[in-house]
Structures are given as structure tokens and as C-alpha cells.
C-alpha positions as CSV (number, residue, x, y, z in Angstrom):
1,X,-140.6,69.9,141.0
2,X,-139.0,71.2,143.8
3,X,-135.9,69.3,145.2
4,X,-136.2,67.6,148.3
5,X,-134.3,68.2,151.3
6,X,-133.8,65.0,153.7
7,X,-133.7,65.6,157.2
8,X,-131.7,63.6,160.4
9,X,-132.2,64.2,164.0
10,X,-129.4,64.9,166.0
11,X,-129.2,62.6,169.1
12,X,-127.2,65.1,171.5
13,X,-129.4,68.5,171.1
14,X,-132.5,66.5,169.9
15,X,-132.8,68.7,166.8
16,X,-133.8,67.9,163.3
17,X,-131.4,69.3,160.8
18,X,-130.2,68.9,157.0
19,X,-127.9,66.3,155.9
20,X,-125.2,69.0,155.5
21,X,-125.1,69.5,159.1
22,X,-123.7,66.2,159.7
23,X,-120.2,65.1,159.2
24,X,-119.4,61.9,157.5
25,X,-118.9,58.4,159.2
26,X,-118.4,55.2,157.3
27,X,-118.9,53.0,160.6
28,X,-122.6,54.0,161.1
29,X,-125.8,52.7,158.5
30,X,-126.3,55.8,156.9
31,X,-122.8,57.0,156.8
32,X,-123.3,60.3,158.7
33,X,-122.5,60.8,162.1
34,X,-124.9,60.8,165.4
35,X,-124.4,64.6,166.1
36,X,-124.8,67.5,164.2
37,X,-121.9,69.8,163.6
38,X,-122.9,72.6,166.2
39,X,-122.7,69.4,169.1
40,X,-119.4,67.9,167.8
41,X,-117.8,71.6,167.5
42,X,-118.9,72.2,171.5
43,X,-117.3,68.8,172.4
44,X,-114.4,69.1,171.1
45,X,-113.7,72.4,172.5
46,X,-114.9,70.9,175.8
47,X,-112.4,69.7,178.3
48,X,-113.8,66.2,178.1
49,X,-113.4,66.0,174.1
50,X,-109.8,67.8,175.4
51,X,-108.6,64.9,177.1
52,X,-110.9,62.1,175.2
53,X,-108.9,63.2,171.9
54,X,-105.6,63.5,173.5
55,X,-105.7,59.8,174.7
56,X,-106.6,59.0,171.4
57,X,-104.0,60.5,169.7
58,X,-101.4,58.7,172.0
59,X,-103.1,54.6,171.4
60,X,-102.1,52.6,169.1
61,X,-104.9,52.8,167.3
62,X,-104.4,56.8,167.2
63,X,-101.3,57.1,166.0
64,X,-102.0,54.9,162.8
65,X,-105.0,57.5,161.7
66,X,-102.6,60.0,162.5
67,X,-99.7,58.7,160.3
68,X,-102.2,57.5,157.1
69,X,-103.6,61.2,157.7
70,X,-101.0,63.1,157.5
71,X,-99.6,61.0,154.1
72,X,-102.0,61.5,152.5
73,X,-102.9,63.9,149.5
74,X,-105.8,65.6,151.6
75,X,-103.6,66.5,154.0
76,X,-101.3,68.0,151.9
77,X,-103.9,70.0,150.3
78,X,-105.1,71.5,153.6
79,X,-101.7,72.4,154.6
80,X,-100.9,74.3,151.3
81,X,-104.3,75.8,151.8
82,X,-103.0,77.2,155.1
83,X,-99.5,77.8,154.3
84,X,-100.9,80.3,151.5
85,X,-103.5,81.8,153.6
86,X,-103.7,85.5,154.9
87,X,-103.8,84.2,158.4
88,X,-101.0,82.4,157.8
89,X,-99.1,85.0,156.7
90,X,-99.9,87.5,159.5
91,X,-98.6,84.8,161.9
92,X,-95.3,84.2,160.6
93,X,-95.0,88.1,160.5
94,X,-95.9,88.8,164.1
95,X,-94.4,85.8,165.6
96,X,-90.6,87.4,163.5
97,X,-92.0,90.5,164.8
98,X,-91.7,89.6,168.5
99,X,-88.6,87.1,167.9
100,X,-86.4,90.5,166.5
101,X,-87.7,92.6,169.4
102,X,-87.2,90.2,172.2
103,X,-84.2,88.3,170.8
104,X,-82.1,90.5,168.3
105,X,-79.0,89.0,167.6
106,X,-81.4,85.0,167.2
107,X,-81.9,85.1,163.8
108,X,-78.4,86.5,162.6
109,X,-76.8,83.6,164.7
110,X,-79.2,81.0,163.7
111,X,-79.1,81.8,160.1
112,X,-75.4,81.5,160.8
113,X,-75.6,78.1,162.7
114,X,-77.6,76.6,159.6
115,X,-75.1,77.9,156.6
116,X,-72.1,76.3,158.7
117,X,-74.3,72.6,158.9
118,X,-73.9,70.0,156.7
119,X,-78.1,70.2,156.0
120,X,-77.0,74.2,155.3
121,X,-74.5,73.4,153.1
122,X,-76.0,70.7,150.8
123,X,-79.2,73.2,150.2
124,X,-76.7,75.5,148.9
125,X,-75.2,73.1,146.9
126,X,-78.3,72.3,145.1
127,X,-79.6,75.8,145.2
128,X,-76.0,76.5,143.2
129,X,-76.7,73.6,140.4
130,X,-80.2,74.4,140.4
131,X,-80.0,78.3,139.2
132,X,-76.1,79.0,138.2
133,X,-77.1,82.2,137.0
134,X,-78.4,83.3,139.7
135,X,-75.7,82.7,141.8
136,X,-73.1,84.0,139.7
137,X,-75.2,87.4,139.4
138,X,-75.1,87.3,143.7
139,X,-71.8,86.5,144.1
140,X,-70.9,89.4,141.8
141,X,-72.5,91.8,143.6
142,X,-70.9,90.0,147.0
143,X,-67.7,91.0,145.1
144,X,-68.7,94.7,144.7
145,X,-69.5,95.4,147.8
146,X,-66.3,93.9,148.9
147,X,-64.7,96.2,146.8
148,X,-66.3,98.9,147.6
149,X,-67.7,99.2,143.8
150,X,-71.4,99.1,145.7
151,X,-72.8,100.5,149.2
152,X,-73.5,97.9,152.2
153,X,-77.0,96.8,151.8
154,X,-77.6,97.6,155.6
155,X,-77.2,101.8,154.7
156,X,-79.5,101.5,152.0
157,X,-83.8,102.2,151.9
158,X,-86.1,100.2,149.8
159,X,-86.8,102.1,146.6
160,X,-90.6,100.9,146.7
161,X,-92.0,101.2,150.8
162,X,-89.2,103.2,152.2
163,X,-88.4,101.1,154.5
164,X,-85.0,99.2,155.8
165,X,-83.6,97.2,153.0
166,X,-82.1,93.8,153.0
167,X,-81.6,92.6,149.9
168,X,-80.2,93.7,146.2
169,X,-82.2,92.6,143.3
170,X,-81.5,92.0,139.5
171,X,-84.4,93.8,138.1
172,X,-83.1,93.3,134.8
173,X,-82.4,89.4,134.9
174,X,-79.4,87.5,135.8
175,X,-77.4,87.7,132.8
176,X,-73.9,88.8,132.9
177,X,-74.2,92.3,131.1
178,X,-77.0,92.6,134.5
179,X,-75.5,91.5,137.3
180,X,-74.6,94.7,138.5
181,X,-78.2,96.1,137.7
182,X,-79.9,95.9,140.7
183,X,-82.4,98.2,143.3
184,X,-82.0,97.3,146.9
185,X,-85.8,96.0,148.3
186,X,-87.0,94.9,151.9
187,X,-87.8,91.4,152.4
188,X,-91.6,92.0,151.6
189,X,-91.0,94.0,148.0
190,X,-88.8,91.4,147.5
191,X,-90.6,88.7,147.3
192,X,-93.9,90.7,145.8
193,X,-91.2,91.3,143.0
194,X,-90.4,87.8,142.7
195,X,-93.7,86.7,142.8
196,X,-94.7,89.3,140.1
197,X,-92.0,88.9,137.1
198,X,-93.8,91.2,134.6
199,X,-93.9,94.2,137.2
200,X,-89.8,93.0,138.6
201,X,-89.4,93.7,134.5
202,X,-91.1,96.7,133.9
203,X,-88.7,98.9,136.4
């Protein structure tokens, strides 16, 4: 027996369509909204549903969907969805992309301006008790290049793309006979390394 497929008429574009079509709505009888997907996707992209969804969004009423929203564990889910995303991704990388070319000297004086705030400094100090290897194995190399036992990061090339690198890192682990075992990676091997242990290992 085949299964059967239940129908509703939208009431904007007077066209009958699958349930699936239909966003849910627990204020109307059958629980599913008066127009079809296609119409509400139109409006809201319209100037009217523009300024309908801004007032909204600034009542009383509004801003109490808006706050039990954004709490709650769908929203969450939706913004690690994005956060992880491709798209994502390329965004943050052209909009550092433009910030470095129109603004060079923003991010080394920002970065600067959050180390020296008290926010700065009390992620550091949890980032200290959190991995003290790690930042023993850092501050050892910090010492090196002081030293002049190691090169300055800035004259060295990434040993995987070629390209400028940024950081050192312990390919070996963070254990004292390591700490001064490191290859110097851009930003973007970096964290591929990171994210990839086994292959951070295997070099």
C-alpha cells in the first residue's frame, strides 16, 4: 500500500502543496502555518516583512522570543553548525584578509591592547593552569630566541605550504627533552596540525 501524501493549500499563492512545504505554527488548528515556504521566503526578503520583523524584534513581546531563542539548546546547535561550516570559514578568512591589507599595524596593536587587559590577562592565567606543559615548552622557546639559540619566527617559511610562518610547533609533544623540537608553520598548517595529532606525530 502506497503511503499517502496529505496536501494543504497555501492561502497567499493559492497553491496546493505537501505538508513539508509548510513551516510549523502551534497557534493555528493544524499546527502548520497559512503560507507555504516559497511565500514566507518572498516576504521576508521583502521590504514590508523588512520593517514588519524589525518592529517586532524591538516590542516587548520580541525581545522575549529573542532572549528564550537565543538560550536555548537549538540555538546553540545552529550556531556551532555555522561556526564549523565552510562558509564560515571563508568569511573569517577574507574579512582578516581585507582587515591586514587596509589596516596593517590593527591586529598587532589590538592583540596587544587585549594581553595588557585584565580579561587578557585572566585567559592567560587559566590557559597557564589549564596546560602547564604547554606553556613551559613556549616559554622555552621564548627563551631561545631571546638568546639567540633559535631564528625569529618572522624570517622563517612554513615547512608544509611555503608560505610566511608565524608560529613554532612541538611536533614531538611538550615534554621537557621536546621543547626545543619544533618546525615553524603558518597559522593554517598550524591548526590542520593541531586538529590532526596522528599526522602532528608522524613528522
Amino acid at each position: 500500500m502506497s503511503e499517502q501524501v496529505i496536501l494543504k493549500r497555501c492561502s497567499k499563492c493559492k497553491i496546493t502543496k505537501p505538508l513539508d512545504q509548510f513551516r510549523k505554527c502551534a497557534s493555528t488548528k493544524d499546527g502548520l502555518r497559512y503560507w507555504c515556504n516559497g511565500c514566507e521566503k518572498e516576504y521576508q526578503q521583502s521590504e514590508k516583512g523588512k520593517k514588519a520583523n524589525k518592529r517586532y524584534a524591538q516590542s516587548e513581546q520580541g525581545k522575549k522570543a529573542i532572549k528564550h531563542y537565543t538560550h536555548s539548546k537549538k540555538a546553540r546547535q545552529t550556531c556551532h553548525r555555522y561556526r564549523t561550516s565552510e562558509k564560515a570559514r571563508t568569511r573569517r578568512r577574507c574579512y582578516k584578509k581585507a582587515n591586514r591589507e587596509k589596516f596593517p599595524e590593527s591586529e598587532r596593536i589590538s592583540h596587544s591592547r587585549y594581553k595588557q587587559s585584565e580579561k587578557g590577562k585572566s585567559c592567560a592565567r587559566k590557559y597557564r593552569q589549564k596546560y602547564p606543559e604547554r606553556t613551559k615548552a613556549y616559554q622555552a622557546i621564548y627563551h631561545a630566541i631571546q638568546d639567540g639559540y633559535i631564528p625569529e619566527i618572522n624570517s622563517r617559511f612554513c615547512l608544509l605550504c611555503f608560505h610566511k610562518a608565524k608560529y613554532y610547533h612541538h611536533f614531538a609533544g611538550y615534554e621537557p627533552e621536546n621543547w626545543y623540537r619544533v618546525i615553524s608553520v603558518c597559522p593554517k598548517c598550524h591548526s590542520i596540525l593541531h586538529q590532526h595529532k596522528l599526522v602532528a606525530r608522524a613528522l
